[in-house]
N, C-alpha and C positions, 0 to 999 in steps of 0.2 A: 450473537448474530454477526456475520464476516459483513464488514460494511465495506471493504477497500482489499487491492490487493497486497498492500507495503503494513496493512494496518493499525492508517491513518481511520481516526474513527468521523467517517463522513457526516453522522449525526450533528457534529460538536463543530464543523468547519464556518467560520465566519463565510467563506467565500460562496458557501453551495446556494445561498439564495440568490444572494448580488449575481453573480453569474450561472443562473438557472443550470445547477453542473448534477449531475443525473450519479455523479462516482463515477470511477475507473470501471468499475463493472458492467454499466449502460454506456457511457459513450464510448466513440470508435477515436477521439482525438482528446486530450486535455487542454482545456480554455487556457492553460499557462505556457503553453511549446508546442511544438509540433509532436512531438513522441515523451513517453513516459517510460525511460529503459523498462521501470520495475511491469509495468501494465504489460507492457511488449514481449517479455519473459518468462511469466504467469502464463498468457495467452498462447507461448509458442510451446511450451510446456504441459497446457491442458491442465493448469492447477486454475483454481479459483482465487487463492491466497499463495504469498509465500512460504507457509508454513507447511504447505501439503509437499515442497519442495524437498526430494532429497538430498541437495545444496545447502541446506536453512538451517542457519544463518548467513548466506554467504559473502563477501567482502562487499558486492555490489549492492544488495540492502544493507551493508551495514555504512558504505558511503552515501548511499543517498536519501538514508534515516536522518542520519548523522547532521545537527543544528548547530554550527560552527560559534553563534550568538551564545546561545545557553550550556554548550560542550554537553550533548546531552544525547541521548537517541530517545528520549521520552520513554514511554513503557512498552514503545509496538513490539520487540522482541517478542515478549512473554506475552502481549495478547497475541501473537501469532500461534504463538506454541497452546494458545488457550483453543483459539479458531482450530487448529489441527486436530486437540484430543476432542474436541466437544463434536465432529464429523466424523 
C-alpha cells in the first residue's frame, strides 16, 4: 500500500499522531516547512509516488532521502520500486 510520496512509510511515523499529519497524500502543506520539494514534484507530475516517475531514482529523492546521521537512504528506494510494480 503507497503510504507517502518519497516512501516514507507514514504508518511507522512517530510524528503522524503528535501532529495530526493526514501524509503527503492528504495534506496541501507539511507540519515541518512550508513546501515539501518531493510532494511538490509528485503533484506537478501527476504521479502518486516517486516510483511511477520516469526520473526515479533521481538525484533530488536521492538528496532528500538521504540521513546524513545514519549515511543511510533507509529502504525507500526499493519500496518505491515495490509501490511502482504492485500498480
Amino acid at each position: 500500500m503507497v503510504e507517502s510520496r518519497c516512501g516514507l512509510l507514514c504508518s511507522e511515523c512517530k510524528w503522524k499522531e503528535i501532529m495530526k499529519c493526514g501524509g503527503c497524500k492528504a495534506i496541501k502543506k507539511p507540519f515541518w516547512g512550508p513546501k515539501c520539494v518531493i510532494k511538490n514534484c509528485c503533484e506537478e507530475r501527476g504521479k502518486e509516488h516517486c516510483g511511477q516517475c520516469e526520473r526515479f531514482p533521481c538525484k533530488q529523492l536521492h538528496e532528500f532521502i538521504f540521513d546524513p546521521a545514519t549515511k543511510s537512504e533507509d529502504d525507500r528506494i526499493e519500496r518505491l520500486a515495490q509501490w511502482a510494480q504492485d500498480n
